[in-house]
C-alpha positions in Angstrom: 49.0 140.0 195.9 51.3 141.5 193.0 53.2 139.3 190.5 56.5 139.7 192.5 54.8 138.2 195.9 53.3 135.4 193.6 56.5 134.5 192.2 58.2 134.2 195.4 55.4 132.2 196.4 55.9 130.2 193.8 59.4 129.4 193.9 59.2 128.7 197.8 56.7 126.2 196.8 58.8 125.0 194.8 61.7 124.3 196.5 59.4 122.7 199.5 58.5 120.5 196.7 61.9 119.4 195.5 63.2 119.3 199.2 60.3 116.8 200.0 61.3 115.1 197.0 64.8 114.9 198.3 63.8 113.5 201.3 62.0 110.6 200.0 64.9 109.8 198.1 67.1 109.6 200.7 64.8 107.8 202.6 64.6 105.4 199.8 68.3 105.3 199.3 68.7 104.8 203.1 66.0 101.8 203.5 68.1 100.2 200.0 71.5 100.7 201.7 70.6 98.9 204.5 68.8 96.4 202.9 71.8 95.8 200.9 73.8 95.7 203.7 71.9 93.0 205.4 72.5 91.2 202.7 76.1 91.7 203.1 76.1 90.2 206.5 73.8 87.3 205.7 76.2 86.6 202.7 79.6 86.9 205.1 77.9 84.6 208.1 77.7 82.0 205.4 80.6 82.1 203.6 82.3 81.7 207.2 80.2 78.3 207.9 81.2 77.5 204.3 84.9 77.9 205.4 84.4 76.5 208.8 82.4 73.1 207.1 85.2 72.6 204.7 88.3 72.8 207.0 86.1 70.1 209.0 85.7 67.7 205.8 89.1 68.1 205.5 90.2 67.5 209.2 87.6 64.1 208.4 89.6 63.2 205.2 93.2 63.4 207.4 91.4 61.2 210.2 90.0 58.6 207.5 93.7 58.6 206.0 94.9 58.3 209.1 92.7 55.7 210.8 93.0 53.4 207.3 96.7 53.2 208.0 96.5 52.1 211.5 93.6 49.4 210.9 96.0 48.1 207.5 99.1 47.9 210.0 97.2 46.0 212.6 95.2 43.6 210.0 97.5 43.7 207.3 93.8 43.9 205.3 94.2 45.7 202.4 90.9 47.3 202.1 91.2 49.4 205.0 94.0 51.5 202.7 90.4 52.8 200.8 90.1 55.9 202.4 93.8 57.0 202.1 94.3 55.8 198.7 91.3 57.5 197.6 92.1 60.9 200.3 94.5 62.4 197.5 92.1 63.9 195.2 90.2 65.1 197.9 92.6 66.3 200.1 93.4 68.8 197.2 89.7 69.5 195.9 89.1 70.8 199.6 92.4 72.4 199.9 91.5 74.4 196.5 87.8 75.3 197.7 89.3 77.0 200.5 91.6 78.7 199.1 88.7 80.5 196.8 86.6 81.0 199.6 89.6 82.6 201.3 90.7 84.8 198.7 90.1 88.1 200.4 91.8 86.9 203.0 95.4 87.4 203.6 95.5 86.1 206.8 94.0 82.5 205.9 95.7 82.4 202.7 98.9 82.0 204.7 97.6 79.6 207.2 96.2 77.7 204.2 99.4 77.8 202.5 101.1 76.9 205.9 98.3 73.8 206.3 98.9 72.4 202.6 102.9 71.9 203.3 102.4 70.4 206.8 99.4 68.3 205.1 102.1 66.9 202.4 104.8 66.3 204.8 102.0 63.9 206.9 100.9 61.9 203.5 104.4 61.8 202.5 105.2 59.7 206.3 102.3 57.9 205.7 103.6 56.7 202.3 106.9 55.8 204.0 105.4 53.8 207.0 102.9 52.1 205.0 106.0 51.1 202.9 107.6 49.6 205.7 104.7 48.1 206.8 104.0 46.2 203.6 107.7 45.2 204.5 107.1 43.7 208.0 109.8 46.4 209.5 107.3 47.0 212.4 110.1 46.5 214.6 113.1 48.6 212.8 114.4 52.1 213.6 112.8 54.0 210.7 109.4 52.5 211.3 109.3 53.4 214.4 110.5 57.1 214.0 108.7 57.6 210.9 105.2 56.3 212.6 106.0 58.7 215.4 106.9 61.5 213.0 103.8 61.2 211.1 102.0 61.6 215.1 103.7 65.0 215.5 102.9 66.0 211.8 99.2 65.3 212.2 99.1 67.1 215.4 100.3 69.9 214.1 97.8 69.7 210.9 94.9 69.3 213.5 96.5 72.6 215.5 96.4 74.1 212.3 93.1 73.8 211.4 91.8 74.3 214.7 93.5 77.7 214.6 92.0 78.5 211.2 88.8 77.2 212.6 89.2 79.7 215.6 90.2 82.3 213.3 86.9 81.7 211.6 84.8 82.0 214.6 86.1 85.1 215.7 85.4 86.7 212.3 81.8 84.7 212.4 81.1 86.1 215.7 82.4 90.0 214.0 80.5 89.7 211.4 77.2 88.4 213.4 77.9 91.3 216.0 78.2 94.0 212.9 74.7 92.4 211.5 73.1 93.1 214.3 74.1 96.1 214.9 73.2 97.2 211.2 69.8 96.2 211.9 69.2 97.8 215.5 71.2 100.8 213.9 68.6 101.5 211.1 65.5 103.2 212.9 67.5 105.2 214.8 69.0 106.5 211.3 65.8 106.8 209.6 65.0 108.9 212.3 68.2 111.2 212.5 67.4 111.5 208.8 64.1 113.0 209.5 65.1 115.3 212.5 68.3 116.2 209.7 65.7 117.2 206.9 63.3 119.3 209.3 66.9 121.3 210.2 67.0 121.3 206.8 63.5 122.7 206.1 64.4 125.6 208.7 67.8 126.1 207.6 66.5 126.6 204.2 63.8 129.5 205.1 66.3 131.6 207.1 68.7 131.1 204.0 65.1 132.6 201.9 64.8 135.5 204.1 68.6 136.3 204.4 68.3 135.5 200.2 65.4 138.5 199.9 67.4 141.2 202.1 70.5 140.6 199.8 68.4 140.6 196.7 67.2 144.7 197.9 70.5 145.1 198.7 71.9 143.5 195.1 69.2 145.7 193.4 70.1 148.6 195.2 73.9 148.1 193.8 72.4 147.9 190.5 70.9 151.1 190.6 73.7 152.8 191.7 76.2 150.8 189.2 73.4 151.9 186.2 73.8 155.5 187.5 77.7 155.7 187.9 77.6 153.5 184.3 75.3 156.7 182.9 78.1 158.7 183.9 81.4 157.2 182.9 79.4 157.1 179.6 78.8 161.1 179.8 82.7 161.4 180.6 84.0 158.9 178.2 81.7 160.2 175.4 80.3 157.1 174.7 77.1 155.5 173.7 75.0 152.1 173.9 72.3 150.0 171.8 70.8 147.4 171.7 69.6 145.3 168.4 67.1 143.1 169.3 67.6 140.3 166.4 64.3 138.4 166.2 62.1 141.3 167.2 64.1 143.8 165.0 63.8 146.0 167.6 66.0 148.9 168.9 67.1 150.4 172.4 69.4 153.7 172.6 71.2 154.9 175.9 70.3 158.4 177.3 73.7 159.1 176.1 73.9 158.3 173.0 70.7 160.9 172.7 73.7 163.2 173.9 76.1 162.5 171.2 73.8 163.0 168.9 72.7 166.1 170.4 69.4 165.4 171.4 67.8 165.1 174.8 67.3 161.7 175.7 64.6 159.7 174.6 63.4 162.4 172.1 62.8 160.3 169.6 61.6 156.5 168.4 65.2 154.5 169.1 65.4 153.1 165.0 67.8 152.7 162.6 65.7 155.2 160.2 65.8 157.7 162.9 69.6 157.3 163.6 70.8 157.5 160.0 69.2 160.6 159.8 71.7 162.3 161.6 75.1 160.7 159.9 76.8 163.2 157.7 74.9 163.0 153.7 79.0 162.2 152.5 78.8 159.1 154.6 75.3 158.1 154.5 76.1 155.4 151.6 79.2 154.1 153.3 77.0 153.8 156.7 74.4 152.1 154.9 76.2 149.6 153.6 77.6 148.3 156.9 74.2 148.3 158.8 73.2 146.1 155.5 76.0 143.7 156.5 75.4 144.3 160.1 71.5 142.6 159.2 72.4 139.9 157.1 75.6 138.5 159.0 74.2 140.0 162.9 77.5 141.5 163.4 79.1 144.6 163.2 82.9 145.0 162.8 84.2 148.8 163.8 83.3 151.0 161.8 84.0 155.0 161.4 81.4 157.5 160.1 80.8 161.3 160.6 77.4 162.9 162.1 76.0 165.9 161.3 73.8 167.7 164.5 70.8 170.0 164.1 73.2 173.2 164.9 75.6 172.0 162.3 78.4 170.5 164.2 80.3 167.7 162.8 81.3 164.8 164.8 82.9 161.7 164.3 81.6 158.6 165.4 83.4 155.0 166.0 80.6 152.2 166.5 81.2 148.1 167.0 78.5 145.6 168.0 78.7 141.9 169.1 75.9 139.1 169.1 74.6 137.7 172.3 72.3 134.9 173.1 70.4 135.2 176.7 69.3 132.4 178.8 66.0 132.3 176.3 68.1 131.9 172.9 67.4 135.2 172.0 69.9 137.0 169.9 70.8 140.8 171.0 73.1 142.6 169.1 75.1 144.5 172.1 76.4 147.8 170.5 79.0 150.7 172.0 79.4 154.3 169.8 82.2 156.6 171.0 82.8 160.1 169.5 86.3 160.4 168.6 86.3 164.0 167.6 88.8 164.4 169.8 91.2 161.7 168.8 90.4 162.8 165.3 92.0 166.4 165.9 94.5 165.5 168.1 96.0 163.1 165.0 95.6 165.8 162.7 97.4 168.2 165.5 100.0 165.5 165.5 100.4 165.3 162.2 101.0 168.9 161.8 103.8 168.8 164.7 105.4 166.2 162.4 105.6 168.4 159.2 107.1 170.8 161.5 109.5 168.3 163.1 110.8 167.2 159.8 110.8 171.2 158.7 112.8 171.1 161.6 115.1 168.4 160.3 115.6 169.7 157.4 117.0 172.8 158.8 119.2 171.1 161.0 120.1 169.0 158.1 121.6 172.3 156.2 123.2 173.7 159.1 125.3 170.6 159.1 126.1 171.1 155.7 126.9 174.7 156.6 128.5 173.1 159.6 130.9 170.8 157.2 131.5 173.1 154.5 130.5 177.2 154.9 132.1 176.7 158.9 135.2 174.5 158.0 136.2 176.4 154.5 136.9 179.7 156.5 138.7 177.9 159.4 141.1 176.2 156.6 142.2 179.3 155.4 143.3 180.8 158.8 145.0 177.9 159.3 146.6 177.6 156.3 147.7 181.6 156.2 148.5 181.3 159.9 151.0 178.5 158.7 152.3 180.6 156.2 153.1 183.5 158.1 154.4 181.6 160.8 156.9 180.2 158.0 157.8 183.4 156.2 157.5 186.4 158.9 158.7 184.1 162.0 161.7 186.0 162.1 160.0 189.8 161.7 157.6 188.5 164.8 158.1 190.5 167.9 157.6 187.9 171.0 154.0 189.1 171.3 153.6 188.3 167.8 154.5 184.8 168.1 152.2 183.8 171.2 149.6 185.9 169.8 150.1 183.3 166.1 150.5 180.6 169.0 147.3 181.1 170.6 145.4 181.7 167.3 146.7 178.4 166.5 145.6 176.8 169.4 142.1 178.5 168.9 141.8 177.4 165.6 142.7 173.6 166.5 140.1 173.7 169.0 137.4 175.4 167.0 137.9 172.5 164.6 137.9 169.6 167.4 134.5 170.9 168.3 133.3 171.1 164.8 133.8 167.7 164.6 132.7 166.4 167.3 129.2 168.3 166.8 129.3 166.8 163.2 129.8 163.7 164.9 127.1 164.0 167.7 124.6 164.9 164.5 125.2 161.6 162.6 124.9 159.8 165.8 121.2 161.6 166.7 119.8 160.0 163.1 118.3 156.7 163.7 117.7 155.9 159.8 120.6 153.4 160.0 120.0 150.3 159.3 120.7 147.3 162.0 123.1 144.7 161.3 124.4 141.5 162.2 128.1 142.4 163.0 131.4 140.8 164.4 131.6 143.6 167.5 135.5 141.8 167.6 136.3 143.2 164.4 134.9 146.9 165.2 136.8 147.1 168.3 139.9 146.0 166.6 139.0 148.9 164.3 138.7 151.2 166.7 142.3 150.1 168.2 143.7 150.7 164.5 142.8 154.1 164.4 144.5 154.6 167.5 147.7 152.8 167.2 150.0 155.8 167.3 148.8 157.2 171.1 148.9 153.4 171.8 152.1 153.0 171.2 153.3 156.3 172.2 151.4 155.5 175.7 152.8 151.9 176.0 149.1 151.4 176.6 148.2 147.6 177.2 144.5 146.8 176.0 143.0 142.8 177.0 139.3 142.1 175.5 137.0 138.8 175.7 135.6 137.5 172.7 132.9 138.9 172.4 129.9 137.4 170.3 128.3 138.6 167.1 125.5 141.2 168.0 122.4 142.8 165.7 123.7 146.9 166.1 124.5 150.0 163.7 128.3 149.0 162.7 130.0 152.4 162.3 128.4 153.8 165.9 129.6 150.9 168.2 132.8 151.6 166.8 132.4 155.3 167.3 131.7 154.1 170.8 134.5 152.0 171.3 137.0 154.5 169.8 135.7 157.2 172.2 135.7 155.0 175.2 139.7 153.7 174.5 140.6 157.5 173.7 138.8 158.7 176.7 140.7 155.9 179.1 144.3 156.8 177.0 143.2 160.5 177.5 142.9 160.5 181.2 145.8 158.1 181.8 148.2 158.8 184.6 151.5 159.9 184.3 154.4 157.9 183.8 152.1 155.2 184.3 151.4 152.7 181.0 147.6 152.6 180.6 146.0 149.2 181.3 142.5 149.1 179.5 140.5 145.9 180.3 137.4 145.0 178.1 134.9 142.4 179.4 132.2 141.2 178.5 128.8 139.4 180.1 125.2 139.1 179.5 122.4 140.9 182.5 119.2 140.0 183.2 117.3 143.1 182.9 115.7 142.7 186.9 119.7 143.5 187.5 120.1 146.4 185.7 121.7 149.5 188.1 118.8 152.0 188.0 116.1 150.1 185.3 113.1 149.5 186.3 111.2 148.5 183.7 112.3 146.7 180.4 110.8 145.5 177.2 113.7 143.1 176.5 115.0 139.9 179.2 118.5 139.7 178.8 121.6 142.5 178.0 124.9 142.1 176.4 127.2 144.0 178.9 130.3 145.0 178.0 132.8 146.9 180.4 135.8 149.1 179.6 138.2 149.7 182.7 141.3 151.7 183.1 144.1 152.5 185.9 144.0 156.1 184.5 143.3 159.5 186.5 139.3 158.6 187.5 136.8 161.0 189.0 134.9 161.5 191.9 131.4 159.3 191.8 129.5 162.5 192.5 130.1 163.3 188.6 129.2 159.8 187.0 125.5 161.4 185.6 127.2 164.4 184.6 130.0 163.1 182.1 127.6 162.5 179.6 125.9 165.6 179.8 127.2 167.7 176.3 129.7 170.6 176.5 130.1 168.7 180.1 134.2 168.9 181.4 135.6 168.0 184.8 139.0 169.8 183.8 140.2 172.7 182.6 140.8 172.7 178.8 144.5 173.7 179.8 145.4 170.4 181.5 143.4 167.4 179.4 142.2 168.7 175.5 138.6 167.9 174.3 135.2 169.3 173.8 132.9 167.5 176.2 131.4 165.9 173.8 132.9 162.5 173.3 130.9 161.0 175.9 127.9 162.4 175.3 128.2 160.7 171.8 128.7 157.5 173.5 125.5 158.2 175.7 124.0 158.6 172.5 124.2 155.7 170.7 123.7 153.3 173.7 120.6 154.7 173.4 119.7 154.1 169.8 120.4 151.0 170.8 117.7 151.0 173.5 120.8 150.3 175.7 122.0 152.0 178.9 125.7 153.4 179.9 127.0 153.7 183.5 130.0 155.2 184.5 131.8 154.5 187.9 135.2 156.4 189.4 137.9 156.6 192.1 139.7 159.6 192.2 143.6 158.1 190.8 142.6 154.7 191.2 140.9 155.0 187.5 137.4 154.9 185.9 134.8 151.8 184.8 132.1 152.6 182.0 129.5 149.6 181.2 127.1 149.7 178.5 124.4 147.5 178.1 122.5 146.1 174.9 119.3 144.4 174.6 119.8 140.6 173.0 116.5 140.7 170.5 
């Protein structure tokens, strides 16, 4: 037999053992309950004789009373009033024992209570007649109805406790029927129990065998979970040890073997070993933290190079944590992952950086050229256009002046779009800083700067109040100013503009097309008009730049003034919607995140 069949063996015995063990117990537990139980009963059947004796003694006291008062009447002797002068303190000893042995029981507490008032009212008639007796009223009215009173009184106290007397033997004869069953109960359970525990005994050896085919089939799953474990290692580049602590031990993965570019299990799995391979400019660094990792059994991350036999360098990212098996031993669980390839894609990133802020820089001076080199020339042709229009108009031919017209017109719009790219520019840098600002204020801004195609529009603007928000001050009133001029732009004609700005807070779940959303809640603030609108089909492509629904001859403008709005909704991680109806007029909402 091999140490595995022994084992088993073993532990079967074992738990034959502890379920014989069981057994007895519950045997033992079983003959104790019952005893206890008998008890029980023997204790019940007496208290209910207890009970039943004392409602007798005090049925016996009434009768006494009662008998006393009848003999005194008759023989006008005096000592036959002993027994109910002396009944009193009985009466109410009696009346109190039953009450405690009838404590558990609601029932009788109320017939007691019931029996103590009636009991009263028959002493207090007995006090009366005797009274009138002592008198020599035999004869009168109130003797009479009083001694037949006090008849009807101790009837009903004799009903009374003959019905808690009754109530008693029914509980007596309950209680002696539930004795007896306890005890003609008990073989039959001792012997369930034993038929129970056999079913036990074979319920517990098919559980074994099912136990050992799942077992095979467990170990089975561990094989194939080492192998597909061996290979996510391969794939991830990654690497496992093991420190044993006490035995100052090591085990290596075949894939760490790998990393290191040896074949696996080529070599002694020791720390000597290992730090042969890390690269000689990290070697003191290493050994420094495999110092600590001794003395404190714990190894924080820590980043080192290697240096292979063929002279590749890699870089290596180990960490290690203690664990204590079921034993107490310590094990120092340990992964290593080459990260050459996180190393050169940072460096690659770094590189695209440089050239992004190359880039930046470039885009930086064409905005100077942009501002200055572009705008200086375009000055001067308006300026000499102006002149020449003021001096020669008169020498002009008509072709002359259209031609000076359209040059004009040319040059205005050459300089509309230089300044709108200028401003699209400023509002792509994200270096401004964030601020806690009135938005009230910048939209009143915004309306100040355009007071004169207000006014000249009759246009009627209404706003909520809006509250204090954490944004970049000069874009949102960029964004405002854009939106008004847009709505004023596009207003109908002959028809005053009405511009309505409200203003609401979104849950991010119901934002239009969001799905997912670092921040909860949106400030939301919507800018209609009753202008000219535009067909829904076009409500993505309005913010697309150099974008126009109409020909520069009929509305002026660059297509640019709403992709600048686009824009800086976005710096503010917000989102802008836009919504239309051909003549009935246009809706834009923008949304930004409450921090």
């Amino acid at each position: 037999m091999n140490f595995k069949s022994i084992y088993n063996s073993e532990r079967f015995l074992k738990i034959i053992f502890g379920l014989s063990l069981f057994i007895v117990l519950v045997m033992g537990g079983l003959a104790y309950q019952y005893i206890q139980k008998l008890s029980k009963s023997f204790d019940e059947v007496q208290h209910t004789y207890q009970i039943h004796i004392e409602l007798e003694k005090l049925a016996s006291l009434l009768k006494d009373a009662e008998s006393g008062k009848r003999a005194f009447i008759i023989s006008k002797d005096s000592t036959f009033l002993e027994p109910f002068l002396s009944s009193g303190e009985a009466i109410d000893s009696s009346l109190d024992h039953l009450k405690y042995l009838t404590v558990d029981n609601p029932e009788q507490q109320k017939n007691l209570e019931e029996l103590e008032i009636k009991i009263d009212e028959s002493l207090d008639i007995f006090e009366k007649t005797l009274q009138l007796a002592v008198s020599n009223k035999l004869e009168s009215p109130e003797f009479i109805s009083g001694f037949n009173e006090g008849r009807r009184t101790m009837n009903s106290v004799r009903f009374k406790i003959i019905q808690m007397t009754t109530h008693e033997n029914n509980m007596l004869g309950i209680r002696k029927e539930k004795s007896s069953k306890t005890l003609s109960n008990a073989p039959m359970i001792v012997y369930y129990v034993l038929i129970l525990s056999l079913v036990i005994l074979l319920l517990i050896y098919i559980q074994i065998s099912k136990n050992l085919k799942s077992l095979k089939q467990k170990n089975e799953l561990l094989e194939t979970f080492k192998e597909s474990t061996t290979q996510s290692e391969i794939i991830s580049k990654l690497g496992n040890w093991i420190w044993h602590v006490e035995k100052d031990t090591f085990e290596f993965s075949d894939n760490l073997y790998r990393l290191l570019g040896e074949e696996p299990q080529s070599f002694e799995p020791t720390m000597e070993h290992f730090m042969a391979f890390v690269h000689p400019e990290d070697l003191d660094k290493f050994s420094e933290q495999v110092t600590k990792m001794m003395a404190n059994e714990d190894l924080p991350f820590t980043h080192y190079r290697i240096l292979q036999k063929d002279g590749s360098v890699k870089h290596f990212k180990s960490y290690g944590k203690v664990l204590i098996d079921s034993e107490g031993y310590k094990k120092l669980l340990g992964t290593t992952a080459d990260i050459t390839d996180e190393i050169e894609n940072y460096r690659l990133i770094e590189e695209r950086n440089l050239e992004l802020e190359r880039n930046n820089k470039e885009l930086a001076s064409f905005n100077y050229v942009a501002s200055h080199d572009l705008q200086e020339p375009l000055r001067k042709i308006q300026t000499f256009i102006s002149r020449l229009e003021d001096k020669e108009q008169e020498q002009l031919s008509a072709n002359g002046k259209l031609y000076i017209q359209r040059i004009k017109s040319s040059s205005a719009r050459m300089r509309s779009l230089i300044d709108d790219l200028l401003q699209f520019s400023r509002t792509n840098k994200s270096e401004e800083a964030f601020e806690e600002s009135n938005v009230n204020i910048l939209l009143e801004t915004a309306k100040h700067d355009l007071a004169e195609i207000i006014s000249d529009k009759r246009a009627r603007i209404s706003s909520d109040r809006m509250p204090s928000m954490k944004v970049i001050p000069f874009q949102i009133k960029q964004l405002f100013l854009n939106l008004i001029s847009n709505s004023l732009k596009y207003s109908r004609k002959n028809i005053a503009p009405v511009i309505t700005i409200t203003y609401s807070q979104t849950k991010a779940s119901d934002l239009p097309k969001v799905k997912y959303s670092k921040y909860n809640l949106y400030h939301t603030i919507t800018i209609k008009d009753n202008g000219i609108g535009f067909d829904q089909e076009y409500a993505d492509k309005i913010f697309i730049l150099f974008n126009r629904l109409h020909n520069k001859t009929e509305y002026s403008g660059t297509g640019i003034g709403l992709s600048i709005c686009k824009k800086i909704v976005e710096n503010h991680n917000g989102y802008i919607t836009a919504e239309g109806k051909v003549i009935e007029g246009s809706t834009f909402t923008f949304y930004l995140p409450i921090s």
